[in-house]
Each structure stands twice: as C-alpha cells, then as structure tokens.
Predicted model as a PDB file, atoms N, CA, C, CB and O in Angstrom, pLDDT in the B-factor column:
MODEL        1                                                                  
ATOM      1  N   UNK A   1       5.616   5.171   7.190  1.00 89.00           N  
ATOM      2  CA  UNK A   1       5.798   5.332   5.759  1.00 89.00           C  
ATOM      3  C   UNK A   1       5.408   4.048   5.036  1.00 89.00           C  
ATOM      4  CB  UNK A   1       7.250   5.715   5.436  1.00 89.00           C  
ATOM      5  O   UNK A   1       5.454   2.970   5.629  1.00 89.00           O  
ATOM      6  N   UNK A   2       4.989   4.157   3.647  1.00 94.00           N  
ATOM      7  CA  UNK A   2       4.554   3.135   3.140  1.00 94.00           C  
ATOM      8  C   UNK A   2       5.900   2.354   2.746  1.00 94.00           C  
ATOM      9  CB  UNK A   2       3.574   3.475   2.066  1.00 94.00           C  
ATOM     10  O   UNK A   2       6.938   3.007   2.638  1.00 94.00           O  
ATOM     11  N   UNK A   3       5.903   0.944   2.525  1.00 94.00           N  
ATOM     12  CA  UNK A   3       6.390  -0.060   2.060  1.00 94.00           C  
ATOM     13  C   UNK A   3       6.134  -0.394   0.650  1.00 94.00           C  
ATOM     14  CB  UNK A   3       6.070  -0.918   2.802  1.00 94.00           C  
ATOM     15  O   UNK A   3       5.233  -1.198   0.412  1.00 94.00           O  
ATOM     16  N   UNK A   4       6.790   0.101  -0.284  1.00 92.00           N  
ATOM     17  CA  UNK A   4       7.075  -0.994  -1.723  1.00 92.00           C  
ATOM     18  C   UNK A   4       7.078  -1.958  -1.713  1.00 92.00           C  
ATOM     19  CB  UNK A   4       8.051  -1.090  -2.388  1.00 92.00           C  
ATOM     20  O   UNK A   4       8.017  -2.682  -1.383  1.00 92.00           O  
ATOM     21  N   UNK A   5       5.582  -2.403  -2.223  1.00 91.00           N  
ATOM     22  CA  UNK A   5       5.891  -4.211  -1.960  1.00 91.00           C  
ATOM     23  C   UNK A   5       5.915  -4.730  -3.699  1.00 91.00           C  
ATOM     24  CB  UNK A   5       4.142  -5.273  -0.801  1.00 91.00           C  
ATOM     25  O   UNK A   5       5.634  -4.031  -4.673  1.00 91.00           O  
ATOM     26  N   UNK A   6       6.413  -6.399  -3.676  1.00 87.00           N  
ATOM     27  CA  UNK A   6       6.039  -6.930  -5.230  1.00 87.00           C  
ATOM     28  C   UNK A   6       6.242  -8.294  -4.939  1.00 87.00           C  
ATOM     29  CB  UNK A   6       7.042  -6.374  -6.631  1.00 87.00           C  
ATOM     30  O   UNK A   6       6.379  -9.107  -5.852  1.00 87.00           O  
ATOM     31  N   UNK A   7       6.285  -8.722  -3.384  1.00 90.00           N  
ATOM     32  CA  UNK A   7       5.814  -9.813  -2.842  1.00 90.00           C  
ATOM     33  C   UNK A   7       4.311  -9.985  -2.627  1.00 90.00           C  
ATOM     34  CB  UNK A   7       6.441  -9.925  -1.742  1.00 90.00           C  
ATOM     35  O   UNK A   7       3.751  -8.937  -2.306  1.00 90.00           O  
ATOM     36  N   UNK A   8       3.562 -11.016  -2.723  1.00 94.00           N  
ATOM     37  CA  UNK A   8       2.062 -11.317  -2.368  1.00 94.00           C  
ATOM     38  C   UNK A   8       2.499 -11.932  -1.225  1.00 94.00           C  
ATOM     39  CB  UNK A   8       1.047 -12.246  -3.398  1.00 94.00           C  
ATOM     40  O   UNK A   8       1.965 -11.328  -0.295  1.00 94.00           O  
ATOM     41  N   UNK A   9       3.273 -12.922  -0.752  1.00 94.00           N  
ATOM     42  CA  UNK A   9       3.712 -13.526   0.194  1.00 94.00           C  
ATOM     43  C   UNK A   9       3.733 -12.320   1.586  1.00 94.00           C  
ATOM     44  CB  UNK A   9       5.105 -14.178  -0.337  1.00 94.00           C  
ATOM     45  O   UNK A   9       3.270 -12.406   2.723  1.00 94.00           O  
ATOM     46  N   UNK A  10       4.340 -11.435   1.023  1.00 92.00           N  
ATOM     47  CA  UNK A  10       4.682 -10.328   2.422  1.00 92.00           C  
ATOM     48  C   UNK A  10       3.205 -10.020   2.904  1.00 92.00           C  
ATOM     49  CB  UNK A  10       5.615  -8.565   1.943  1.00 92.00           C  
ATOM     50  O   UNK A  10       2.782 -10.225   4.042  1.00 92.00           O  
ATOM     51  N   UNK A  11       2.511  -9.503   1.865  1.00 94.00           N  
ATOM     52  CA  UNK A  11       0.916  -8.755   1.927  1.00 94.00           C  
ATOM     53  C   UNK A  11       0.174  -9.833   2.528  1.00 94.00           C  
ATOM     54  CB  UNK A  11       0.110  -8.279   0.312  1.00 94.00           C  
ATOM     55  O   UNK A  11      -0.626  -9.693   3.453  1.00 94.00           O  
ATOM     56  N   UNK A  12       0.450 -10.823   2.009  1.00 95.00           N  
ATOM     57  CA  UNK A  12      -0.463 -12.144   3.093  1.00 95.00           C  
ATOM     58  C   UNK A  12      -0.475 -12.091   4.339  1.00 95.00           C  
ATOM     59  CB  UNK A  12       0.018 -13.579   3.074  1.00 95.00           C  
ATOM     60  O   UNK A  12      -1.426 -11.846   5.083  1.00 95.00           O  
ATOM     61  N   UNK A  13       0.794 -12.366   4.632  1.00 95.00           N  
ATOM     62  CA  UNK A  13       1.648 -12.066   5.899  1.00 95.00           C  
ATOM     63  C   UNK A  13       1.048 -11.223   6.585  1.00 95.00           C  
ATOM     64  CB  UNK A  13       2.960 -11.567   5.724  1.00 95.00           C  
ATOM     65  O   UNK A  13       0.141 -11.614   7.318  1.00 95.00           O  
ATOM     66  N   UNK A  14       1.392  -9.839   6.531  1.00 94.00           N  
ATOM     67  CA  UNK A  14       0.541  -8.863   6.830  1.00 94.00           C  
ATOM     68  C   UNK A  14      -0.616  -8.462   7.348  1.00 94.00           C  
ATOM     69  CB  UNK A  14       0.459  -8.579   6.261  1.00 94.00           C  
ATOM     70  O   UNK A  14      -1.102  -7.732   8.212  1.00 94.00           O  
ATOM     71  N   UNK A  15      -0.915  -9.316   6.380  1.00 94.00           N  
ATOM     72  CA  UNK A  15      -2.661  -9.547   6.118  1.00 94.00           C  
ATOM     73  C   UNK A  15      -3.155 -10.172   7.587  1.00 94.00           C  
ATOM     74  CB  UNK A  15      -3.093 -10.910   4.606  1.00 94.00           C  
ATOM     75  O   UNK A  15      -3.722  -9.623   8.532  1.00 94.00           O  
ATOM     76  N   UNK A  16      -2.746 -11.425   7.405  1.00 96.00           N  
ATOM     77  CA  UNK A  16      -2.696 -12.660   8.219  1.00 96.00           C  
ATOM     78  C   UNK A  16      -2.771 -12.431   9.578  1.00 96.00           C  
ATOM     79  CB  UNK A  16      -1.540 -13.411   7.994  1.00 96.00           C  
ATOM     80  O   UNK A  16      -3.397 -13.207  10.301  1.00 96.00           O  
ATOM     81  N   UNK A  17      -1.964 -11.038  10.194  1.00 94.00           N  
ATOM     82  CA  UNK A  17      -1.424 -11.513  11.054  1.00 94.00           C  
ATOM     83  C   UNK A  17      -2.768 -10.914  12.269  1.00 94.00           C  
ATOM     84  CB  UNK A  17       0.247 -11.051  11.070  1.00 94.00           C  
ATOM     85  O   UNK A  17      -2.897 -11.042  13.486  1.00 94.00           O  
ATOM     86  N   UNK A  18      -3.549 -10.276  11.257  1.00 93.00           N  
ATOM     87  CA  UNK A  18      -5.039  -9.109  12.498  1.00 93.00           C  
ATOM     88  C   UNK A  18      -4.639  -8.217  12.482  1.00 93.00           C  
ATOM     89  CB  UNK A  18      -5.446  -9.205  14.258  1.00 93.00           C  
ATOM     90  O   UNK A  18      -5.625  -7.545  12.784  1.00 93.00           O  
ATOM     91  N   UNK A  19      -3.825  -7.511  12.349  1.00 95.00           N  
ATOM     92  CA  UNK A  19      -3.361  -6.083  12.659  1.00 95.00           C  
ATOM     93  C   UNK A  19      -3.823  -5.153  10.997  1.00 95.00           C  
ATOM     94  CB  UNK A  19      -1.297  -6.140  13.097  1.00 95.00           C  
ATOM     95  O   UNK A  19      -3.852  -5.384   9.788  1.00 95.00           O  
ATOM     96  N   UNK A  20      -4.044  -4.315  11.717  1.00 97.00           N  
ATOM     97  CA  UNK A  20      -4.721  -3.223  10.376  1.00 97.00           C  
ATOM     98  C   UNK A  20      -3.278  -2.751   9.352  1.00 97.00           C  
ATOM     99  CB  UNK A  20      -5.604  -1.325  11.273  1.00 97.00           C  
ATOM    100  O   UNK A  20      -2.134  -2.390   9.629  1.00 97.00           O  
ATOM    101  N   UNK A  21      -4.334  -3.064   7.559  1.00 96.00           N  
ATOM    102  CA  UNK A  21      -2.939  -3.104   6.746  1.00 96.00           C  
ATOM    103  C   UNK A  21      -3.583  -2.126   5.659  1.00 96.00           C  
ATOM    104  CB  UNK A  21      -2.286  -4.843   6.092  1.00 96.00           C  
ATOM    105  O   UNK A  21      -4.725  -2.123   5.200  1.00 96.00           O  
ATOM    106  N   UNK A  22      -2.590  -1.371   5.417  1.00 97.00           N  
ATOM    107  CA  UNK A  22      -3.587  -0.396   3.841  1.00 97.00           C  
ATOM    108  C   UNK A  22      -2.737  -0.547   2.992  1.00 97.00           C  
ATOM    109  CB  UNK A  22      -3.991   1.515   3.802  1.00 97.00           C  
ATOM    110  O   UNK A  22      -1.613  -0.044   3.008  1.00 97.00           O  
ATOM    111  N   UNK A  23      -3.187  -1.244   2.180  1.00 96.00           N  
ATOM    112  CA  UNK A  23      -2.608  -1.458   1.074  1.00 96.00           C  
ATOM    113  C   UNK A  23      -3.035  -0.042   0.061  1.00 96.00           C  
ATOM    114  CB  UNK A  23      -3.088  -2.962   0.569  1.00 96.00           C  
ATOM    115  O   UNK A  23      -4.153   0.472   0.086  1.00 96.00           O  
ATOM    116  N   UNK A  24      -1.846   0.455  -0.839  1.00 97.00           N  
ATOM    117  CA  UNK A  24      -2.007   1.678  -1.433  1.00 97.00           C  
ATOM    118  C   UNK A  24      -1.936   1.335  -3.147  1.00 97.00           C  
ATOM    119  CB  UNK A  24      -0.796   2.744  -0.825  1.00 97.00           C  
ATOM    120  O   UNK A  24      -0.745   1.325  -3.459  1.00 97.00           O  
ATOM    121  N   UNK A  25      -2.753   1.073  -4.261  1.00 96.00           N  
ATOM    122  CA  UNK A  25      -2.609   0.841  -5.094  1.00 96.00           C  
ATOM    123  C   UNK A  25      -2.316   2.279  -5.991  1.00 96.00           C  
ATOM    124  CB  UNK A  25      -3.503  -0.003  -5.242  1.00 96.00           C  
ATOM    125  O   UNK A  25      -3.048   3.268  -5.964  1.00 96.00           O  
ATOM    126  N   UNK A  26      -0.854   2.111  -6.919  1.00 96.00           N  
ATOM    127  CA  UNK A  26      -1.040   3.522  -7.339  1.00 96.00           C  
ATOM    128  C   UNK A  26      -0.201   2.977  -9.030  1.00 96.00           C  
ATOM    129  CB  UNK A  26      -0.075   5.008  -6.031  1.00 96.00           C  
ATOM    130  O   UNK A  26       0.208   1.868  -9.376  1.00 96.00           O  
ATOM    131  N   UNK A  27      -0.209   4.137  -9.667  1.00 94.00           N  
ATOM    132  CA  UNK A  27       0.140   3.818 -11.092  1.00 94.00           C  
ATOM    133  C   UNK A  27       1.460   4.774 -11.296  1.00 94.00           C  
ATOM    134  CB  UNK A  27      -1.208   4.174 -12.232  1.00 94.00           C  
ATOM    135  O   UNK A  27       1.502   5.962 -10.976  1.00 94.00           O  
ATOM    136  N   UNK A  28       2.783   3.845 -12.033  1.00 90.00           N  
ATOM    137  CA  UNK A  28       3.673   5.241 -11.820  1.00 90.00           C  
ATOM    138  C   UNK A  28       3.042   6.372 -13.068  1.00 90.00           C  
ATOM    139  CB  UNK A  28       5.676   4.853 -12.124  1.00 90.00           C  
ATOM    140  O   UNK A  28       4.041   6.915 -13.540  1.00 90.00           O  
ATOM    141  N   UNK A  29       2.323   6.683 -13.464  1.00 93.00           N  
ATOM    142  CA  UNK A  29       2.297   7.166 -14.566  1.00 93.00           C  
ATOM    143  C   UNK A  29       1.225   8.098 -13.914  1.00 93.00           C  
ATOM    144  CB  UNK A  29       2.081   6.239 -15.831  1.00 93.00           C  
ATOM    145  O   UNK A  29       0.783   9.039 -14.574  1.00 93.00           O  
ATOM    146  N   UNK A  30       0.851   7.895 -12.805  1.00 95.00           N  
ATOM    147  CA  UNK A  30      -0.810   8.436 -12.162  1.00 95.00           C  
ATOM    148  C   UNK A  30      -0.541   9.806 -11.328  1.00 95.00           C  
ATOM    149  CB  UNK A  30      -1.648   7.094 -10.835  1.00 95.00           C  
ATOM    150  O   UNK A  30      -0.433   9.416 -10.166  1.00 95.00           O  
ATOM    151  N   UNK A  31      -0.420  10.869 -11.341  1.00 96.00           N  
ATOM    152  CA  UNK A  31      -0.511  12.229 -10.597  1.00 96.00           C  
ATOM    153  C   UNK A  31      -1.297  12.309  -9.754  1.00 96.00           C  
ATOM    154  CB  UNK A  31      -0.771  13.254 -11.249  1.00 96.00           C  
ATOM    155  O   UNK A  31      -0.892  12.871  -8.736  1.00 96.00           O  
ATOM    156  N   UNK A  32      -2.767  11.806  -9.752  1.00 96.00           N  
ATOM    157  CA  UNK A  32      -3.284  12.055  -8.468  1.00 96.00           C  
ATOM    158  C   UNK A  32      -3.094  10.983  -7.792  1.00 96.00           C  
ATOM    159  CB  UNK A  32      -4.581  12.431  -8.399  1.00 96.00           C  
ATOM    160  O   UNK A  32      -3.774  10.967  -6.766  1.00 96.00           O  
ATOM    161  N   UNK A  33      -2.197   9.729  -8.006  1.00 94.00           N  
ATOM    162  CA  UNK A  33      -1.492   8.830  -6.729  1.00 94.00           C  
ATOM    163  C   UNK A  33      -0.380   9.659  -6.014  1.00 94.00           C  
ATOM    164  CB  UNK A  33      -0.701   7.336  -7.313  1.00 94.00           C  
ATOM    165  O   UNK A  33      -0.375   9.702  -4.784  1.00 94.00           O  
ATOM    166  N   UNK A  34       0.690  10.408  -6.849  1.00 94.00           N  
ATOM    167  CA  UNK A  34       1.560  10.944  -6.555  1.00 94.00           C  
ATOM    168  C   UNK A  34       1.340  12.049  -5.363  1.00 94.00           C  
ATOM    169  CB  UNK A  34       1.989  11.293  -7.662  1.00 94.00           C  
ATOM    170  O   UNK A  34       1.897  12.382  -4.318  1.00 94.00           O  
ATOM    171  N   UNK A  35       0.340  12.371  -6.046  1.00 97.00           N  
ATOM    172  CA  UNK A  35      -0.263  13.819  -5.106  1.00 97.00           C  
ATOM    173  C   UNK A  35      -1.204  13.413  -3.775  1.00 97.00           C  
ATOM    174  CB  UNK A  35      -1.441  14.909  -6.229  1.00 97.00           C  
ATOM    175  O   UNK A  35      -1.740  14.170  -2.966  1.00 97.00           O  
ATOM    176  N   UNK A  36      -1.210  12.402  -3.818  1.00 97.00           N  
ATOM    177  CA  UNK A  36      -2.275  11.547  -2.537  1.00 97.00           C  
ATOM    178  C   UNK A  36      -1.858  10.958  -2.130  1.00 97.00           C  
ATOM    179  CB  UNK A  36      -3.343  10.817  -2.603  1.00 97.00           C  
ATOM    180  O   UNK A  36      -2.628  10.463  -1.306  1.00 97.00           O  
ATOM    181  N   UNK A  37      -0.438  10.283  -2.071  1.00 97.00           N  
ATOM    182  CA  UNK A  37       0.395   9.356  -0.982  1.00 97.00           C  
ATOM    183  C   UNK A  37       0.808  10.155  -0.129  1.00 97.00           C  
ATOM    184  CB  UNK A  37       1.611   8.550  -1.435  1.00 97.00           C  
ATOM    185  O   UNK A  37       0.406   9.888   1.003  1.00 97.00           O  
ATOM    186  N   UNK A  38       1.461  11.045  -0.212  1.00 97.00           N  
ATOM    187  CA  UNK A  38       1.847  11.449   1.001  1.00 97.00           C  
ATOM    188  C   UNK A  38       1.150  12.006   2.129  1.00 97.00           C  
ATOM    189  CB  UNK A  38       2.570  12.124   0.791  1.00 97.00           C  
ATOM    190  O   UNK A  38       1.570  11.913   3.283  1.00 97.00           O  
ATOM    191  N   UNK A  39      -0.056  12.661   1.752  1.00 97.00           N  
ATOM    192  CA  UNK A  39      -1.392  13.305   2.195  1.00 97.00           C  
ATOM    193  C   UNK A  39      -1.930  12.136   3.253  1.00 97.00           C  
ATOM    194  CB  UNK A  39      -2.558  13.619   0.764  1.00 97.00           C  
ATOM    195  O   UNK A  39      -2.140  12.291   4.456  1.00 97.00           O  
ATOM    196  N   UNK A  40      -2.158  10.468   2.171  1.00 97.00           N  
ATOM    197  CA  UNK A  40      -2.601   9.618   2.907  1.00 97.00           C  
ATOM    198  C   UNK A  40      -1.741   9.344   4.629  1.00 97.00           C  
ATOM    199  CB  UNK A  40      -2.580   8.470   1.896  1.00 97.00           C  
ATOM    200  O   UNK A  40      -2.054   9.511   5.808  1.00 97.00           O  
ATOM    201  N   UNK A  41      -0.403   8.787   3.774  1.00 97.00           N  
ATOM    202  CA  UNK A  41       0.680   8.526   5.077  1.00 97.00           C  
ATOM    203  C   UNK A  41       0.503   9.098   6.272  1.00 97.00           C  
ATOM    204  CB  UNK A  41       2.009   8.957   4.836  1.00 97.00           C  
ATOM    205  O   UNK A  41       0.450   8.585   7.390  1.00 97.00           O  
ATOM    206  N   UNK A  42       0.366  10.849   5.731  1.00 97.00           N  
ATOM    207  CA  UNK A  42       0.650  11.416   7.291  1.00 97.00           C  
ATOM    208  C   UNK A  42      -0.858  11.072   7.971  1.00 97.00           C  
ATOM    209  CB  UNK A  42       1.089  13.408   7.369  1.00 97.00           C  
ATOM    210  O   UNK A  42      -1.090  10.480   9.024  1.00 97.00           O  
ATOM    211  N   UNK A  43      -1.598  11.528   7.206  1.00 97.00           N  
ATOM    212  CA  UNK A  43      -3.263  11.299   7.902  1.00 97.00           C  
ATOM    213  C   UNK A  43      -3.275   9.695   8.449  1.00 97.00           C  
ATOM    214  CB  UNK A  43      -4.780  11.510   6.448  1.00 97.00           C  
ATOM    215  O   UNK A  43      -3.805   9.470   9.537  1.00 97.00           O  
ATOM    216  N   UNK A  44      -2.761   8.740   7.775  1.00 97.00           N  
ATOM    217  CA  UNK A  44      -2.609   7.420   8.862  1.00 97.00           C  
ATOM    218  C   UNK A  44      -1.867   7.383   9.985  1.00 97.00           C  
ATOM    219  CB  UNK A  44      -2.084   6.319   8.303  1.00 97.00           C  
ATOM    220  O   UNK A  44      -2.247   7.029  11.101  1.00 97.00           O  
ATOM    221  N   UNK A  45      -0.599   7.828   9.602  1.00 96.00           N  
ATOM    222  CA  UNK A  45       0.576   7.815  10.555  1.00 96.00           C  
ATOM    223  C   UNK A  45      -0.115   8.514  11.541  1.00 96.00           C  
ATOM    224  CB  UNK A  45       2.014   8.490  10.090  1.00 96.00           C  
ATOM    225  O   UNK A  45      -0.145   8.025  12.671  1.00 96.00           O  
ATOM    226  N   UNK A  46      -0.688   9.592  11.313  1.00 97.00           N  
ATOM    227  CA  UNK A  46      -1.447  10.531  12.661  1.00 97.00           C  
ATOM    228  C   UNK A  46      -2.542   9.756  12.943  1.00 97.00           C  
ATOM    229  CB  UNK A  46      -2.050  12.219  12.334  1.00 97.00           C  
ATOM    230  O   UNK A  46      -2.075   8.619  12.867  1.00 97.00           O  
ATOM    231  N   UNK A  47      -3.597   9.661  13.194  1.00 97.00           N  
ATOM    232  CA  UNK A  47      -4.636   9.304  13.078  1.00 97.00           C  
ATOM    233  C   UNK A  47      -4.612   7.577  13.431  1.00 97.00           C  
ATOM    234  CB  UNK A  47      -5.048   9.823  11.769  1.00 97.00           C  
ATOM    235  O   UNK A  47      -5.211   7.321  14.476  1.00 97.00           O  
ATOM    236  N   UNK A  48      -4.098   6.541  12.821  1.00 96.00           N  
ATOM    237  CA  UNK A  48      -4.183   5.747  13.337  1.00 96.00           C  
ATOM    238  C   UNK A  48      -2.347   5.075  12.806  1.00 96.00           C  
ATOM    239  CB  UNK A  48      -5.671   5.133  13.035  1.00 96.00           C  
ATOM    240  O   UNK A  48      -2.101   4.563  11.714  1.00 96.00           O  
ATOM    241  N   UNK A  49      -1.580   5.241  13.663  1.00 95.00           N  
ATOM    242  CA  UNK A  49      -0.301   4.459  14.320  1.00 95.00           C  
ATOM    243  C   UNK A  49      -0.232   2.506  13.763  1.00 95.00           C  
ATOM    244  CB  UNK A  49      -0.614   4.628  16.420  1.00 95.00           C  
ATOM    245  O   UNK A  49       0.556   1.907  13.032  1.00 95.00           O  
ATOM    246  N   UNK A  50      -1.115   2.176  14.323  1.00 95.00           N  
ATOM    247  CA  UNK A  50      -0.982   0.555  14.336  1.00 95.00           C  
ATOM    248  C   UNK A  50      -1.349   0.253  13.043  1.00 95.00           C  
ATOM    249  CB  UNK A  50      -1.932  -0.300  15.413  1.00 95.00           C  
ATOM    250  O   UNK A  50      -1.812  -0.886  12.983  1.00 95.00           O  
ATOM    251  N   UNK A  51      -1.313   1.054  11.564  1.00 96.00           N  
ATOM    252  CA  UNK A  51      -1.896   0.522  10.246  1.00 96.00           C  
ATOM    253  C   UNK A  51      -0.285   0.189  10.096  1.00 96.00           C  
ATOM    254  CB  UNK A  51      -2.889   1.687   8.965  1.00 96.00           C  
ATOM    255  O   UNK A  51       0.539   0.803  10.773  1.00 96.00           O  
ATOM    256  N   UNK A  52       0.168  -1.035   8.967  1.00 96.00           N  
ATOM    257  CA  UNK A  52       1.112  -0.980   8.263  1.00 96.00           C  
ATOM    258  C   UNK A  52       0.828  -0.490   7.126  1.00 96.00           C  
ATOM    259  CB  UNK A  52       1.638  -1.956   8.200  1.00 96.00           C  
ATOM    260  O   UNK A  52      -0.159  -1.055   6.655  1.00 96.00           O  
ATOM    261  N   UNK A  53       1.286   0.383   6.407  1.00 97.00           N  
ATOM    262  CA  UNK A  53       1.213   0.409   5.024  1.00 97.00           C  
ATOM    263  C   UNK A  53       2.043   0.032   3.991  1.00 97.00           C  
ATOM    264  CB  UNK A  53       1.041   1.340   4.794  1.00 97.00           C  
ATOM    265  O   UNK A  53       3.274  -0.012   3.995  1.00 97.00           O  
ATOM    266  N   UNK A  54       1.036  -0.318   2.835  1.00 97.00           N  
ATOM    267  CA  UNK A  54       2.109  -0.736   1.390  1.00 97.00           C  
ATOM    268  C   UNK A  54       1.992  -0.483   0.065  1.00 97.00           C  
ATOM    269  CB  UNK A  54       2.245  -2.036   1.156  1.00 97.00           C  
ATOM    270  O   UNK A  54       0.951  -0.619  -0.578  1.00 97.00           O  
ATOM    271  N   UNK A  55       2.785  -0.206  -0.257  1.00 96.00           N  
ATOM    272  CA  UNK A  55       2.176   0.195  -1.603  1.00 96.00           C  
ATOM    273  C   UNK A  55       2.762  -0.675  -2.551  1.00 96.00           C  
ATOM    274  CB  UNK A  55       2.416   1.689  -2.026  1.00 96.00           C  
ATOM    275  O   UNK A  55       3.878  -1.193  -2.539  1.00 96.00           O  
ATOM    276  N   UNK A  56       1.527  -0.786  -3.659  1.00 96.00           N  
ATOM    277  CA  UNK A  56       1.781  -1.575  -4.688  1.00 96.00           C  
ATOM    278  C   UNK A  56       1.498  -0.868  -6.193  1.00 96.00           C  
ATOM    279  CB  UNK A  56       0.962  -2.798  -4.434  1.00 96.00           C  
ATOM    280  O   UNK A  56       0.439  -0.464  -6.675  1.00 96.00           O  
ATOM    281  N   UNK A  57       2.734  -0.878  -6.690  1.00 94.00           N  
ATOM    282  CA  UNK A  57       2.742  -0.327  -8.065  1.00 94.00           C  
ATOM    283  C   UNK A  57       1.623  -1.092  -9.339  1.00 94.00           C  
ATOM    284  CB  UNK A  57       4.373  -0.503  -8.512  1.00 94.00           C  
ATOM    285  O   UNK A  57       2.016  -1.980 -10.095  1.00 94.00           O  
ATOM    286  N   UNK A  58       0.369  -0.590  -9.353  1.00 94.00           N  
ATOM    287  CA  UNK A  58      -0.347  -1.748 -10.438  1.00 94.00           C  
ATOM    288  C   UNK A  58      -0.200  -1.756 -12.144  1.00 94.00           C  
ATOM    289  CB  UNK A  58      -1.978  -1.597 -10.235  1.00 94.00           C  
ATOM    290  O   UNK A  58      -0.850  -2.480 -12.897  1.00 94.00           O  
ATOM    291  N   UNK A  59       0.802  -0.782 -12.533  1.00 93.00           N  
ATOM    292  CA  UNK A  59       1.326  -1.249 -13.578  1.00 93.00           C  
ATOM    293  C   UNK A  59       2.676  -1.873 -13.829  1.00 93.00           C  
ATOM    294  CB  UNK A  59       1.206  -0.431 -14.212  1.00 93.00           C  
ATOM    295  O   UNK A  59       2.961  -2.521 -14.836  1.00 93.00           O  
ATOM    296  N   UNK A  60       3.333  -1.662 -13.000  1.00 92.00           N  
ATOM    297  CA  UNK A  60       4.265  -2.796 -12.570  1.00 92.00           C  
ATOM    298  C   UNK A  60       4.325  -4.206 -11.751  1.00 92.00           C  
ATOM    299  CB  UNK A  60       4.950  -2.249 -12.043  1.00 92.00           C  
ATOM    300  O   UNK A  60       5.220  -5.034 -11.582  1.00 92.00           O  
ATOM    301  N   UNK A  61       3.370  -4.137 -11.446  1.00 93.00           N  
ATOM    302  CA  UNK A  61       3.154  -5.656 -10.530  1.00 93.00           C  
ATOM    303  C   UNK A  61       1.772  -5.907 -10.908  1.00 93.00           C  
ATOM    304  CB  UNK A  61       3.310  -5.598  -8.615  1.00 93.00           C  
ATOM    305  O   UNK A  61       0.864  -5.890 -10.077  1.00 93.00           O  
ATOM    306  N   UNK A  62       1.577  -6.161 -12.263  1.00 92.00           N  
ATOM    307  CA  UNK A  62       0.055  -6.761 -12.635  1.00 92.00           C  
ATOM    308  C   UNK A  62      -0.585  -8.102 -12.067  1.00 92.00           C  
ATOM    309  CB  UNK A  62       0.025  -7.019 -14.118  1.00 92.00           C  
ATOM    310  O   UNK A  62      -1.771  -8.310 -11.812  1.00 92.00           O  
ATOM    311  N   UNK A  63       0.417  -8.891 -11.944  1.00 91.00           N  
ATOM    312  CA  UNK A  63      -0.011  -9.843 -11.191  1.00 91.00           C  
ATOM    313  C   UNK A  63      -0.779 -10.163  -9.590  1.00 91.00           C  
ATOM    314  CB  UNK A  63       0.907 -10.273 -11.283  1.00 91.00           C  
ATOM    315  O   UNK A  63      -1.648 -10.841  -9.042  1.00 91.00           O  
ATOM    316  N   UNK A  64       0.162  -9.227  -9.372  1.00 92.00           N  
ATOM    317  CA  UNK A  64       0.146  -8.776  -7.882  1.00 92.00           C  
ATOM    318  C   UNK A  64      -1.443  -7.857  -7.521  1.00 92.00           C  
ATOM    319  CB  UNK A  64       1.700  -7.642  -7.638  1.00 92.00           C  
ATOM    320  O   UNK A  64      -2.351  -8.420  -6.910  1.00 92.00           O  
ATOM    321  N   UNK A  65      -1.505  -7.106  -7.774  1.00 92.00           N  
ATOM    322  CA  UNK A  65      -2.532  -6.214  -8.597  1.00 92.00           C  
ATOM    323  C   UNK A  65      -3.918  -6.757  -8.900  1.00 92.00           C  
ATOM    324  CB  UNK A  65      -1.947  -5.896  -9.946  1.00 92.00           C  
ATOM    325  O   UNK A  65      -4.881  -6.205  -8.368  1.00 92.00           O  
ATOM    326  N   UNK A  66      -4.113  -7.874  -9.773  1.00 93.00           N  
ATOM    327  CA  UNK A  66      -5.036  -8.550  -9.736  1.00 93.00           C  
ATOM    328  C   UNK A  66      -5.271 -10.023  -8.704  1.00 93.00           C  
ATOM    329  CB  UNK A  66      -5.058  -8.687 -10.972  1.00 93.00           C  
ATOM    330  O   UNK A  66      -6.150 -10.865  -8.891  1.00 93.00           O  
ATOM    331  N   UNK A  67      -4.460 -10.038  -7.842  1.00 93.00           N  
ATOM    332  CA  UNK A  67      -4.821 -10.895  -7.326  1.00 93.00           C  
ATOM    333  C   UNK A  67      -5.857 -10.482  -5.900  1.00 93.00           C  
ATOM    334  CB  UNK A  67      -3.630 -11.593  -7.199  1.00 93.00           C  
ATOM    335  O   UNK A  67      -6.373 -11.321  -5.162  1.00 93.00           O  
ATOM    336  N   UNK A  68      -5.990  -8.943  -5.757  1.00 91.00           N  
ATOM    337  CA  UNK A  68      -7.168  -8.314  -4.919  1.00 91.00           C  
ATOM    338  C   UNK A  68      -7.932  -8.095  -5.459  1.00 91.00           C  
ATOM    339  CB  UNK A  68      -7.121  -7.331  -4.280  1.00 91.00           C  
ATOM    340  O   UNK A  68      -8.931  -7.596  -4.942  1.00 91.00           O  
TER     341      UNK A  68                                                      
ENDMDL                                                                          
END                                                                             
C-alpha cells in the first residue's frame, strides 16, 4: 500500500537506498487520481513486490511537489 508522505527527507531515503520507489503524485481535488490509486497499488503490489510506494499530495505539499 502506498505511504502518505510530506517528508522529502523520507523520499530521499528511499530513494537513496537502490531499491525501486514510485512515487504517486495526486491532487485531493483530482478524480482520476482517486480512481487510479488503487488500480495502480494492486498492479504493483502484484506485478512487482520490491517497489515501495508513496504518495504525495501536490496541492498540499507544494513544496515537496516541486522539488521533482
């Protein structure tokens, strides 16, 4: 399952460490994020196991957001 992130520190981390990371950018205000996270999850979770995922809210964490 994805991770709520609004650390950059964690996502670095993450990042950092070699292991495969999907970061999920979505908008709360956005329906086809709503309607495509969960779709995504399972198709990773199945399909490939060793991704972490995270999601990052980009109208709530603008900072965060633009720093990819």
């Amino acid at each position: 399952m994805m991770t709520q992130t609004k650390n950059l520190q964690q996502l670095q981390n993450s990042i950092n460490t070699g292991e495969p990371v999907l970061i999920y950018f979505s908008g709360e205000n956005c329906s086809v994020c709503k309607v495509l996270k969960p779709k995504i999850e399972q198709e990773v979770s199945n399909n490939f196991p060793k991704f972490s995922m995270y999601e990052v809210k980009t109208d709530i964490h603008k900072e965060l957001t633009s720093h990819f």
